[in-house]
SEGUDO-616114 format. One record per atom (N, C-alpha, C): x, y, z; residue number from 1; residue in one letter. Coordinates in steps of 0.02 Angstrom, whole numbers. Layout:
SEGUDO-616114
<east->X north->Y up->Z resi->NUM resn->a>
...
//
This chain:
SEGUDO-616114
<east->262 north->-438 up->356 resi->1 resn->x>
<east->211 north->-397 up->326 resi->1 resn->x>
<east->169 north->-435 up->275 resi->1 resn->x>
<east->212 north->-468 up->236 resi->2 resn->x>
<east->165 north->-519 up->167 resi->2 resn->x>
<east->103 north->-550 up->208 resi->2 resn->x>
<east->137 north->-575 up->284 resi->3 resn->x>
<east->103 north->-639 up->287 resi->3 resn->x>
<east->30 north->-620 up->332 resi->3 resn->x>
<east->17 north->-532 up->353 resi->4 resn->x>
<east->-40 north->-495 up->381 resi->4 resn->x>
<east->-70 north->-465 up->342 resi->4 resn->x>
<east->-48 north->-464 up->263 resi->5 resn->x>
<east->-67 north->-425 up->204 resi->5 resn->x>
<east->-114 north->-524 up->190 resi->5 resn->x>
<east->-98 north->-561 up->190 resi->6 resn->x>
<east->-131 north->-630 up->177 resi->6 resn->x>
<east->-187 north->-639 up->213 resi->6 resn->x>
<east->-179 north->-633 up->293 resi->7 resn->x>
<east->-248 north->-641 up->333 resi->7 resn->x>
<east->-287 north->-590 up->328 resi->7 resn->x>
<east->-278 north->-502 up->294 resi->8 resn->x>
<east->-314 north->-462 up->300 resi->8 resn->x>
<east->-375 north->-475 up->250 resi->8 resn->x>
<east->-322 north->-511 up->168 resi->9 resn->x>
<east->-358 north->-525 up->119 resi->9 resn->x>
<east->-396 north->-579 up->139 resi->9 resn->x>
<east->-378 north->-627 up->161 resi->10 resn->x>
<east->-435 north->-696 up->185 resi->10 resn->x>
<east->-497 north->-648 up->242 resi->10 resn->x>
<east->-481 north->-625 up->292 resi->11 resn->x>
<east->-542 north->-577 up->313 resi->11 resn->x>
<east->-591 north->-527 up->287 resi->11 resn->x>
<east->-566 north->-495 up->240 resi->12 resn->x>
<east->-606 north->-448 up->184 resi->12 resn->x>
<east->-643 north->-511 up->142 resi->12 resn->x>
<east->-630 north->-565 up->113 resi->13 resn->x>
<east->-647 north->-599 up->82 resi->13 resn->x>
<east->-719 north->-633 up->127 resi->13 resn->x>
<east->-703 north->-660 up->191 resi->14 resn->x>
<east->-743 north->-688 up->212 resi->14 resn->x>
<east->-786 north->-628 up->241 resi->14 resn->x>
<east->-789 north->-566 up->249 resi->15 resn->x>
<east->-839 north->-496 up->288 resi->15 resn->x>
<east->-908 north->-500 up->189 resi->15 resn->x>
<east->-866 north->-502 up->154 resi->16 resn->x>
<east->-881 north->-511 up->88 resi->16 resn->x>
<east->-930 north->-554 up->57 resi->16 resn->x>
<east->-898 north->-610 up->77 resi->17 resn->x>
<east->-961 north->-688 up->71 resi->17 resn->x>
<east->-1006 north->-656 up->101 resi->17 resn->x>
<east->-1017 north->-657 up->184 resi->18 resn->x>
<east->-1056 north->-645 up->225 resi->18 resn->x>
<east->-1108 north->-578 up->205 resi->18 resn->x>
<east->-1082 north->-539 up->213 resi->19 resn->x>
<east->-1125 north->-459 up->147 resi->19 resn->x>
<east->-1175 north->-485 up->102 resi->19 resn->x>
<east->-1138 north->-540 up->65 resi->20 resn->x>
<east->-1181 north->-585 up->6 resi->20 resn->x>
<east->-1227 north->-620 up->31 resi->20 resn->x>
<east->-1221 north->-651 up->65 resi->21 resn->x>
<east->-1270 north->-687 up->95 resi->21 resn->x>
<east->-1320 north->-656 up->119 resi->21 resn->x>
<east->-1300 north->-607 up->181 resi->22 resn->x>
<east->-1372 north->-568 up->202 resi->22 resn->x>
<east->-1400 north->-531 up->132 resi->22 resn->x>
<east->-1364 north->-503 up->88 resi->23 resn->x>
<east->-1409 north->-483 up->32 resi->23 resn->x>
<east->-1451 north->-518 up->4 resi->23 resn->x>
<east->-1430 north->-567 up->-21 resi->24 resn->x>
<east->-1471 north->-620 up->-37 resi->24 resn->x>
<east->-1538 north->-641 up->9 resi->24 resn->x>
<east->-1524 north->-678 up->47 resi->25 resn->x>
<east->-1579 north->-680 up->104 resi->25 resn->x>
<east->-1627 north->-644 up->112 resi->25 resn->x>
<east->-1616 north->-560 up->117 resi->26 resn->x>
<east->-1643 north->-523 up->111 resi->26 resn->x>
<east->-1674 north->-515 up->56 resi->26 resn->x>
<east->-1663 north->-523 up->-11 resi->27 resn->x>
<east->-1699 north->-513 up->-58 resi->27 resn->x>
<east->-1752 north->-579 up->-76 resi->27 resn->x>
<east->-1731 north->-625 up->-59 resi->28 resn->x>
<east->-1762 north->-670 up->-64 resi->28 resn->x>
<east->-1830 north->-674 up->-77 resi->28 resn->x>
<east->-1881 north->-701 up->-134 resi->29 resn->x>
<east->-1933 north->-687 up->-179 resi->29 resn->x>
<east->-2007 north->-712 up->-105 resi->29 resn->x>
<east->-1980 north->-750 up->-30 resi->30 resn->x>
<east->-2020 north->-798 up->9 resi->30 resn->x>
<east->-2049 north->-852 up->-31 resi->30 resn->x>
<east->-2073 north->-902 up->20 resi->31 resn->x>
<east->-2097 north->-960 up->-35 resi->31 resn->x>
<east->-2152 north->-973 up->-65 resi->31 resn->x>
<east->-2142 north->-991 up->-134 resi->32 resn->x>
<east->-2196 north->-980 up->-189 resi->32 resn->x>
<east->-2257 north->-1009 up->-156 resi->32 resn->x>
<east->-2247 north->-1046 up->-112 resi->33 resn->x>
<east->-2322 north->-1071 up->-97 resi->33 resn->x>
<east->-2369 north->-978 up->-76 resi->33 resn->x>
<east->-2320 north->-945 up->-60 resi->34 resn->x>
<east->-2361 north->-873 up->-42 resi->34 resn->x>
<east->-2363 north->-811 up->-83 resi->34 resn->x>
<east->-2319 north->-814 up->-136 resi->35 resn->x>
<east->-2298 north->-780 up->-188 resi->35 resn->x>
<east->-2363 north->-796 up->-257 resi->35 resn->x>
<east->-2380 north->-879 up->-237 resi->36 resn->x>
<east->-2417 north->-894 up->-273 resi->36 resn->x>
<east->-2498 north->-871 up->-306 resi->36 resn->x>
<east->-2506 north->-846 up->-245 resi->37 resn->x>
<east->-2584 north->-799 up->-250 resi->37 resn->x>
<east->-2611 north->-755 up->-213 resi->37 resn->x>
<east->-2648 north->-702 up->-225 resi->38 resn->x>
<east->-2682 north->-673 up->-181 resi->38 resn->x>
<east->-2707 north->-704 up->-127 resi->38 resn->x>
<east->-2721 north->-664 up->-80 resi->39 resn->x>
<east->-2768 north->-714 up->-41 resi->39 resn->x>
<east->-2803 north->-663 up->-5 resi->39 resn->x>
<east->-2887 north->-687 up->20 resi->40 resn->x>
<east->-2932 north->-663 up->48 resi->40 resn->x>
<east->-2952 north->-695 up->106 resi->40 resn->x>
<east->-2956 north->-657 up->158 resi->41 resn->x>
<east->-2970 north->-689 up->219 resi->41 resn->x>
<east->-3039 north->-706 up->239 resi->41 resn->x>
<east->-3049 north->-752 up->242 resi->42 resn->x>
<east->-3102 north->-789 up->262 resi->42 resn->x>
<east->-3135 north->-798 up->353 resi->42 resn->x>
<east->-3097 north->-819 up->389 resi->43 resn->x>
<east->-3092 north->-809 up->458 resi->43 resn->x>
<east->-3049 north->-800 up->489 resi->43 resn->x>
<east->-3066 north->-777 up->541 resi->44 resn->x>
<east->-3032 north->-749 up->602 resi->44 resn->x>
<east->-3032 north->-756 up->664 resi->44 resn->x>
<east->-3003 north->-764 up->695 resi->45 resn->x>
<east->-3021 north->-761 up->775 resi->45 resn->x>
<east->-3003 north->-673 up->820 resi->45 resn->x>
<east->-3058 north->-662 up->826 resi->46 resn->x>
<east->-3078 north->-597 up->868 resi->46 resn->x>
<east->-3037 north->-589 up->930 resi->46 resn->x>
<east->-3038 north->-524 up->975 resi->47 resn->x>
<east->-3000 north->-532 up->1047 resi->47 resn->x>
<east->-3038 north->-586 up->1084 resi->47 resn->x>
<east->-3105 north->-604 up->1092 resi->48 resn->x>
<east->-3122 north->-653 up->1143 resi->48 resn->x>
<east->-3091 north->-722 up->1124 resi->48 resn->x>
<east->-3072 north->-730 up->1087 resi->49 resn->x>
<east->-3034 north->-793 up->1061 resi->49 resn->x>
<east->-3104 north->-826 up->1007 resi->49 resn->x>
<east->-3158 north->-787 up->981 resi->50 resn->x>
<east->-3190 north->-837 up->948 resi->50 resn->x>
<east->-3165 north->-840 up->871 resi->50 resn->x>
<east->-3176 north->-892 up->826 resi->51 resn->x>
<east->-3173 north->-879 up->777 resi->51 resn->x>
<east->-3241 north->-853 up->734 resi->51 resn->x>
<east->-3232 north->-811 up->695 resi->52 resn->x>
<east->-3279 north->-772 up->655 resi->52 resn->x>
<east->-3268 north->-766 up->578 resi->52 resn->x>
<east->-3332 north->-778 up->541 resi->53 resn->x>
<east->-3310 north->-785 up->479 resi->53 resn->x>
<east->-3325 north->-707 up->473 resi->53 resn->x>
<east->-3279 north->-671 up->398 resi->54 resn->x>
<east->-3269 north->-614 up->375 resi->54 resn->x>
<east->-3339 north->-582 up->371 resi->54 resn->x>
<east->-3342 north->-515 up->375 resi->55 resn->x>
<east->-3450 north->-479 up->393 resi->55 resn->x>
<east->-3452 north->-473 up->318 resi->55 resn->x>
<east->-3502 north->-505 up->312 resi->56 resn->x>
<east->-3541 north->-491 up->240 resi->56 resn->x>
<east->-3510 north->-442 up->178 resi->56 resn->x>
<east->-3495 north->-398 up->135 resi->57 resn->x>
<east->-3496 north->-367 up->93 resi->57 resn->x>
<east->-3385 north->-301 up->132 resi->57 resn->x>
<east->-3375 north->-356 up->165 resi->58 resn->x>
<east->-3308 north->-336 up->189 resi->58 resn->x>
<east->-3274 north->-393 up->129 resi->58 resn->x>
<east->-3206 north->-344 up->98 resi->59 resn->x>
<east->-3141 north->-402 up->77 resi->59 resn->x>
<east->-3093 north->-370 up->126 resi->59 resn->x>
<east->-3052 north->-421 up->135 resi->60 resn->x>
<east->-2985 north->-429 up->161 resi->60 resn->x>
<east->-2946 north->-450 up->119 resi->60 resn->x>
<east->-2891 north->-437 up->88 resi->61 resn->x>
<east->-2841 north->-452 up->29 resi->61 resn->x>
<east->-2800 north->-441 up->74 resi->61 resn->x>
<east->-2739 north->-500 up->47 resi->62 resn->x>
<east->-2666 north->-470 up->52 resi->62 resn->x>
<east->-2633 north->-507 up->-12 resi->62 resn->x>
<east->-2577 north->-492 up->-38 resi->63 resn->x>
<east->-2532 north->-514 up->-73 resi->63 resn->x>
<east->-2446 north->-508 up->-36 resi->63 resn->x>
<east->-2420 north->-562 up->-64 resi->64 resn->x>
<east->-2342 north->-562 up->-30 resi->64 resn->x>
<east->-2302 north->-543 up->-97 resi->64 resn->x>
<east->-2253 north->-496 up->-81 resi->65 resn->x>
<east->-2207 north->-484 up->-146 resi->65 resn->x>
<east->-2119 north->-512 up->-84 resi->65 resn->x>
<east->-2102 north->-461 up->-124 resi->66 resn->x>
<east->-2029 north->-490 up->-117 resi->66 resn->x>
<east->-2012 north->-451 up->-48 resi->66 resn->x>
<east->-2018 north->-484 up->20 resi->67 resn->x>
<east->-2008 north->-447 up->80 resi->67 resn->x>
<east->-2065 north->-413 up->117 resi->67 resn->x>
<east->-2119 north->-397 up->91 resi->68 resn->x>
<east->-2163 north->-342 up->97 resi->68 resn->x>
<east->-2249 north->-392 up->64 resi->68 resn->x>
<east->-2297 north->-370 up->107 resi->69 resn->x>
<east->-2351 north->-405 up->114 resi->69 resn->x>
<east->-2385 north->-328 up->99 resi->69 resn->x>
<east->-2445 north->-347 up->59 resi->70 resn->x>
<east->-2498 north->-267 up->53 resi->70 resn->x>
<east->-2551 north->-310 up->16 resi->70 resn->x>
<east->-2601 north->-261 up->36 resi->71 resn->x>
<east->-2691 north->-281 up->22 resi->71 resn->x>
<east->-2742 north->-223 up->54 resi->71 resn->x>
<east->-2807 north->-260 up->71 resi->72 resn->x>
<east->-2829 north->-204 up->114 resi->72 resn->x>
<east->-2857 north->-239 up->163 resi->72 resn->x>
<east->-2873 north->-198 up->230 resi->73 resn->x>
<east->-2904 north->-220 up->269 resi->73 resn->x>
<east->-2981 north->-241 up->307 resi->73 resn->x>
<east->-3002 north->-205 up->243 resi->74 resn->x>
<east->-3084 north->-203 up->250 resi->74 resn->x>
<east->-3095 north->-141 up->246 resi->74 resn->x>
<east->-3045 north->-80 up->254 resi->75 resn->x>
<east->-3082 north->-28 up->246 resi->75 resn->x>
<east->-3020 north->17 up->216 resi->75 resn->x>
<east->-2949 north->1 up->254 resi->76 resn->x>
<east->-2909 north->39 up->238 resi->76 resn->x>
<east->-2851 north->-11 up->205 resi->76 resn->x>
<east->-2794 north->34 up->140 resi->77 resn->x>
<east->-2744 north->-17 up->105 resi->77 resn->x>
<east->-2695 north->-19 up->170 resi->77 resn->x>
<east->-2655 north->-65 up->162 resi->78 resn->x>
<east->-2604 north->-84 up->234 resi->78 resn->x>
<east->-2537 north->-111 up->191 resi->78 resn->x>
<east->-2484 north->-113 up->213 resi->79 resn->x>
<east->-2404 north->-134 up->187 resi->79 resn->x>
<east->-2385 north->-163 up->254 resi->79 resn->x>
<east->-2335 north->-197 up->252 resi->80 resn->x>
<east->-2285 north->-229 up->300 resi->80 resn->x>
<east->-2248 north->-266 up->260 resi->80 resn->x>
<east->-2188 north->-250 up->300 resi->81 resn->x>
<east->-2132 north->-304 up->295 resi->81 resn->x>
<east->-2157 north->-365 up->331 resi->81 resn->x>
<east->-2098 north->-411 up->277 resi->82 resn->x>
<east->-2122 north->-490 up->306 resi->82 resn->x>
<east->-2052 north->-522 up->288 resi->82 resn->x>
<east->-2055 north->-602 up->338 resi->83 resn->x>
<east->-1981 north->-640 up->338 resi->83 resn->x>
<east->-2013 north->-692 up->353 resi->83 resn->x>
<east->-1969 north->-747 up->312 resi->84 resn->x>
<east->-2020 north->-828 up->340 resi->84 resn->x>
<east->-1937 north->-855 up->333 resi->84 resn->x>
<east->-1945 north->-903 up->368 resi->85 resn->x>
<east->-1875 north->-969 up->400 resi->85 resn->x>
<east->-1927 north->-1023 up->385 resi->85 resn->x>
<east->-1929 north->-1056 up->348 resi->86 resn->x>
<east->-1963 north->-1124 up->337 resi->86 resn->x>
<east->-2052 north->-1113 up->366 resi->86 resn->x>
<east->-2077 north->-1143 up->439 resi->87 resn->x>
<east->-2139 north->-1125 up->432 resi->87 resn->x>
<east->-2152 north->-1074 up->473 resi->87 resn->x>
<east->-2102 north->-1031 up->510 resi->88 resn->x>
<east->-2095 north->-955 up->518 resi->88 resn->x>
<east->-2102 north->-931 up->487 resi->88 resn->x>
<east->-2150 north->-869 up->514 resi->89 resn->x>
<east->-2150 north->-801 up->481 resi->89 resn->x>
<east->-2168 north->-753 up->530 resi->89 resn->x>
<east->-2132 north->-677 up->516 resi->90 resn->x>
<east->-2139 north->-620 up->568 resi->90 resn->x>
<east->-2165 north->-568 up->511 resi->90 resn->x>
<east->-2218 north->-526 up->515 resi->91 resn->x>
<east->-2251 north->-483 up->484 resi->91 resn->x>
<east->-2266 north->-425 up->534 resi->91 resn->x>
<east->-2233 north->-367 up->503 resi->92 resn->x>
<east->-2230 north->-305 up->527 resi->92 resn->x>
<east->-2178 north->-252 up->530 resi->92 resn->x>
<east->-2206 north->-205 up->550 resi->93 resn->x>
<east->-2270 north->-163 up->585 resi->93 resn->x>
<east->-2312 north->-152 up->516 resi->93 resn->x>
<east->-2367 north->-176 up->526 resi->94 resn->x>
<east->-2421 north->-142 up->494 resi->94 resn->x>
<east->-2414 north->-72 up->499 resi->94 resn->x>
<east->-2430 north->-24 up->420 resi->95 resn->x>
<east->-2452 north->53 up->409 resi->95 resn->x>
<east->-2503 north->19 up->358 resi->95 resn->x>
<east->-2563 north->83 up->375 resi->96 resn->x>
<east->-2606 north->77 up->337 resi->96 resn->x>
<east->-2624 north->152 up->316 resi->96 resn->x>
<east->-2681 north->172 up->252 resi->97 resn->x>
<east->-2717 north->220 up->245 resi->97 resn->x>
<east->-2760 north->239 up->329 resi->97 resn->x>
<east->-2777 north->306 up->334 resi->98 resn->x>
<east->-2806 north->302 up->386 resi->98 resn->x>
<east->-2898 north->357 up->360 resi->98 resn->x>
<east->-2919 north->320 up->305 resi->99 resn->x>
<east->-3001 north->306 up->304 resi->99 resn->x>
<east->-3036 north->273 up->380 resi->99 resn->x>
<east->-3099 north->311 up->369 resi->100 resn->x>
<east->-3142 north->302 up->443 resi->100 resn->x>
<east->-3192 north->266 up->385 resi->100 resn->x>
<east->-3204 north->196 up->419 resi->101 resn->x>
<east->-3268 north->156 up->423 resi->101 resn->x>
<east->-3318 north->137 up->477 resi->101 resn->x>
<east->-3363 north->95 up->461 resi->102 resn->x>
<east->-3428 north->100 up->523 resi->102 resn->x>
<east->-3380 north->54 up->573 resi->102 resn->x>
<east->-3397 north->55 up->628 resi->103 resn->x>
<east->-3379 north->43 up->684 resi->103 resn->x>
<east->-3351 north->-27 up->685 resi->103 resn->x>
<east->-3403 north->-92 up->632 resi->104 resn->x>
<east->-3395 north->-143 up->653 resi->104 resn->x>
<east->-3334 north->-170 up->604 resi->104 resn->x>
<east->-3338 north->-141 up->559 resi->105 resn->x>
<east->-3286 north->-168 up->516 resi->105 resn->x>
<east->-3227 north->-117 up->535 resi->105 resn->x>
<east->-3206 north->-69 up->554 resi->106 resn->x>
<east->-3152 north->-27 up->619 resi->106 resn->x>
<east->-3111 north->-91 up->653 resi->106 resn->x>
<east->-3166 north->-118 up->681 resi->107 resn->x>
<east->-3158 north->-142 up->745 resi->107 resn->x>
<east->-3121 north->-212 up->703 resi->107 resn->x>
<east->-3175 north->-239 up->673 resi->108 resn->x>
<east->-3120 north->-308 up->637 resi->108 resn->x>
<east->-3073 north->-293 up->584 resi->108 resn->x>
<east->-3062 north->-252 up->573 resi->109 resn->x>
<east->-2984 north->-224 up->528 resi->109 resn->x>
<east->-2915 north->-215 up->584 resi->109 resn->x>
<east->-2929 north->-194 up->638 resi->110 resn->x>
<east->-2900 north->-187 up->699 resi->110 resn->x>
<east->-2871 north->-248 up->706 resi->110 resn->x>
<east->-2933 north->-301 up->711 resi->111 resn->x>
<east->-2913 north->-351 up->736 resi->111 resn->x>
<east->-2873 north->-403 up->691 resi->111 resn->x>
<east->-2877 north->-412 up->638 resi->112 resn->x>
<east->-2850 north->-395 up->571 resi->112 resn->x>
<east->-2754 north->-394 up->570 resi->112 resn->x>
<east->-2779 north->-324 up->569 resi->113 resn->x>
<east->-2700 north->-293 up->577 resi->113 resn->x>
<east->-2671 north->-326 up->657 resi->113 resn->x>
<east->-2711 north->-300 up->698 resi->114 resn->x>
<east->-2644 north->-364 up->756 resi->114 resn->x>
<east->-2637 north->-453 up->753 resi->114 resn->x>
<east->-2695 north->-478 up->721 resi->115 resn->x>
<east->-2682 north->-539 up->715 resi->115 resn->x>
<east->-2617 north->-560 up->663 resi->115 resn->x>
<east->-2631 north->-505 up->630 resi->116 resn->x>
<east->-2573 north->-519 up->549 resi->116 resn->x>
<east->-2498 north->-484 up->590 resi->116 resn->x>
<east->-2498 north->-446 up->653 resi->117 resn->x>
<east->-2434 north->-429 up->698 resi->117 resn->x>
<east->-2413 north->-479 up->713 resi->117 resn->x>
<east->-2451 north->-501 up->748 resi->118 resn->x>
<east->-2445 north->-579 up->800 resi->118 resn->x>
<east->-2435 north->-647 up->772 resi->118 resn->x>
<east->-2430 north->-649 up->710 resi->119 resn->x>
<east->-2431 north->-730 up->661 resi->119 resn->x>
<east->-2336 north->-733 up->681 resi->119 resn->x>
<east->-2338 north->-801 up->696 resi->120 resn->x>
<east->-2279 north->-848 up->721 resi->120 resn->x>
<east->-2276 north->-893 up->672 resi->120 resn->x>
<east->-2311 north->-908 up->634 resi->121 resn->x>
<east->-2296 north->-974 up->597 resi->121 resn->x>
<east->-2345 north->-985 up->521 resi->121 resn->x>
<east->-2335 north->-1025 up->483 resi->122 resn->x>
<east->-2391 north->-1025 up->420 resi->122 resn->x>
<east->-2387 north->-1091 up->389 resi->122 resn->x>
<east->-2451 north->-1093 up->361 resi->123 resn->x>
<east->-2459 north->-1157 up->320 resi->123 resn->x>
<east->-2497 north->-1158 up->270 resi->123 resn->x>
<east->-2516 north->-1233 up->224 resi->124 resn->x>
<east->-2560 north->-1210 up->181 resi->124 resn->x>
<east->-2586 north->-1291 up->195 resi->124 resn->x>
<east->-2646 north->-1264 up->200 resi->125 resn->x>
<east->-2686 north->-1332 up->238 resi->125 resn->x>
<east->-2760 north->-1335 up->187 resi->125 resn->x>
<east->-2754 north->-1377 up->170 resi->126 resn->x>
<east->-2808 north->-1410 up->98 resi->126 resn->x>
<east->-2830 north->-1324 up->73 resi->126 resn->x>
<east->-2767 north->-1310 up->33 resi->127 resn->x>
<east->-2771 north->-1247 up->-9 resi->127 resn->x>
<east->-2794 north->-1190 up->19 resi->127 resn->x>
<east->-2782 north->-1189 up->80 resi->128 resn->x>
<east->-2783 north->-1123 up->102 resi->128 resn->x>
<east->-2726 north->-1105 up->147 resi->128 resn->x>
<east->-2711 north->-1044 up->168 resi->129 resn->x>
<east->-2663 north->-1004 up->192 resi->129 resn->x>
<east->-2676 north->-1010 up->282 resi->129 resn->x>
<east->-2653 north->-1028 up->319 resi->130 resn->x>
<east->-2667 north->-1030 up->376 resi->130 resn->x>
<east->-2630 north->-989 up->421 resi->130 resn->x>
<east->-2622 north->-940 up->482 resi->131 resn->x>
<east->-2574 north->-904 up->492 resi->131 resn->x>
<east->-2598 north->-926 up->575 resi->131 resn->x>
<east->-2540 north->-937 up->604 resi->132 resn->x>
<east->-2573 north->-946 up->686 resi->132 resn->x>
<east->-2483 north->-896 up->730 resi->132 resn->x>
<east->-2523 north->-898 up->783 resi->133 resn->x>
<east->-2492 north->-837 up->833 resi->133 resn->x>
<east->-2453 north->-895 up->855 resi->133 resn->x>
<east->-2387 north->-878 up->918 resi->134 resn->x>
<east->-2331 north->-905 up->924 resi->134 resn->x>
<east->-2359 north->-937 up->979 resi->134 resn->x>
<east->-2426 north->-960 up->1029 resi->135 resn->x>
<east->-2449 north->-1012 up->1045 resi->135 resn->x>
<east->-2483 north->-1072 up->997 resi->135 resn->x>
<east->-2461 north->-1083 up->925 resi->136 resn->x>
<east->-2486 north->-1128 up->886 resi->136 resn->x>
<east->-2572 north->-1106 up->861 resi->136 resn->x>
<east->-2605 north->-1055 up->893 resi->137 resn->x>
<east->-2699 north->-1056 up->878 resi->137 resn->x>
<east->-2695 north->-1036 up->801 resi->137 resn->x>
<east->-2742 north->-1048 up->771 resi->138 resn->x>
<east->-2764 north->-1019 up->709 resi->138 resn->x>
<east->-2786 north->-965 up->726 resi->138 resn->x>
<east->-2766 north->-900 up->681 resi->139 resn->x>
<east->-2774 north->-841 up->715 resi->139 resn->x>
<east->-2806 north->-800 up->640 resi->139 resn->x>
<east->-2784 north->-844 up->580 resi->140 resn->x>
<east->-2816 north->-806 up->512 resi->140 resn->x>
<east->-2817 north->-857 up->468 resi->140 resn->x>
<east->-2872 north->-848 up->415 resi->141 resn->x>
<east->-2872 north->-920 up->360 resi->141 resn->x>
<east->-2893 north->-874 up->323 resi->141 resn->x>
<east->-2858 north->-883 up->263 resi->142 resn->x>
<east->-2875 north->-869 up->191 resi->142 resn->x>
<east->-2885 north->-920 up->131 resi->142 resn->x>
<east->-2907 north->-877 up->68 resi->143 resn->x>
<east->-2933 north->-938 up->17 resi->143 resn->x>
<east->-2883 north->-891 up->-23 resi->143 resn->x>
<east->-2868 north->-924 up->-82 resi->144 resn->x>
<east->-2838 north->-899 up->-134 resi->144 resn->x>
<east->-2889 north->-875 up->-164 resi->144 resn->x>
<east->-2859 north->-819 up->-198 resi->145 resn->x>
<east->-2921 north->-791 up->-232 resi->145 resn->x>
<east->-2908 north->-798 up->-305 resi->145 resn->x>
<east->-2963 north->-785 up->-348 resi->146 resn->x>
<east->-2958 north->-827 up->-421 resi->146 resn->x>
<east->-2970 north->-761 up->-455 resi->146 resn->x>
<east->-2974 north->-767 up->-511 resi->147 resn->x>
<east->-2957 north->-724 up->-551 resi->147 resn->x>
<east->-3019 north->-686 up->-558 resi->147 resn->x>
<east->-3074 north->-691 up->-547 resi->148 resn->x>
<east->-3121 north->-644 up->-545 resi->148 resn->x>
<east->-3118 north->-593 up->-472 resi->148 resn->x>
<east->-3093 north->-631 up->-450 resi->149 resn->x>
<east->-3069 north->-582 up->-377 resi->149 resn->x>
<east->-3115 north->-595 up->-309 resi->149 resn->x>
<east->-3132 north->-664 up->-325 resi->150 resn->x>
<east->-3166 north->-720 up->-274 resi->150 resn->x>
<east->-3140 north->-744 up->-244 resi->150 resn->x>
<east->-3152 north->-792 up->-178 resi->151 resn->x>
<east->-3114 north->-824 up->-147 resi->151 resn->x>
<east->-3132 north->-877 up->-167 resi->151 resn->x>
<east->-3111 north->-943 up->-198 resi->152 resn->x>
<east->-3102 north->-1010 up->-206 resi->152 resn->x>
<east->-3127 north->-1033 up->-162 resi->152 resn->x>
<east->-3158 north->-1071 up->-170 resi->153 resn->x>
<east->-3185 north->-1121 up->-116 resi->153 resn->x>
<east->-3168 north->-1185 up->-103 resi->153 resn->x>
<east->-3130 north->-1179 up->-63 resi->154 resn->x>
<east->-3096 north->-1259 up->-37 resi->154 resn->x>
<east->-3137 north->-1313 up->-11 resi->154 resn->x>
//
């Protein structure tokens, strides 16, 4: 009996570590390179595959907190969960407010929100935020944004 009362305690012990660990992990702050600033999206690549810079008098914000990504999308505020493994990252499901805007900025908030579904990977490439889909494309670029609530210009 002592000696199944010994392996039960070494198994509770190690179910225990393990508990700890995913907690941790899970709470985990992601890395400061993204924690570090707002950021405003600058371009995009659309469904035809072009890239397009952001329409005139539109912001795109997001900020990363601890697990969870939120900003707006050009028309409506949006949340998602988020998880990065080194230069992985999985973001989603997008929820957003559901405000009606003009058609064109609709249409690139859309695109927006599935490009920011679809990001496989991230970087920060001469100070900006780069996010590309799990075929490697650049799929979103942001600038950090500065304290007047501009995008920096790299």
């Amino acid at each position: 009996m002592p000696k199944r009362l010994g392996w039960l305690l070494i198994a509770l012990t190690l179910i225990a570590a393990i508990a700890a660990g995913i907690l941790l992990l899970s709470n985990s702050p992601g890395p400061p390179e993204l924690r570090a600033n707002s950021w405003k999206l600058i371009r995009y690549i659309d469904p035809s595959g072009r890239e397009r810079p952001v329409m005139p008098r539109s912001t795109v914000t997001m900020a990363f907190g601890r697990g969870d990504v939120s900003g707006t999308g050009g028309c409506n505020e949006f949340d998602a969960r988020y998880s990065v493994e080194a230069s992985s990252i999985e973001i989603g499901p997008v929820s957003a407010t559901e405000e009606q805007c003009f058609g064109a900025v609709m249409r690139e908030e859309a695109t927006f929100f599935g490009n920011l579904e679809e990001a496989a990977a991230w970087e920060i490439a001469e100070g900006q935020l780069v996010l590309l889909n799990a075929e490697g494309d650049r799929t979103l670029v942001f600038s950090p944004v500065s304290e007047d609530g501009s995008a920096e210009e790299q």
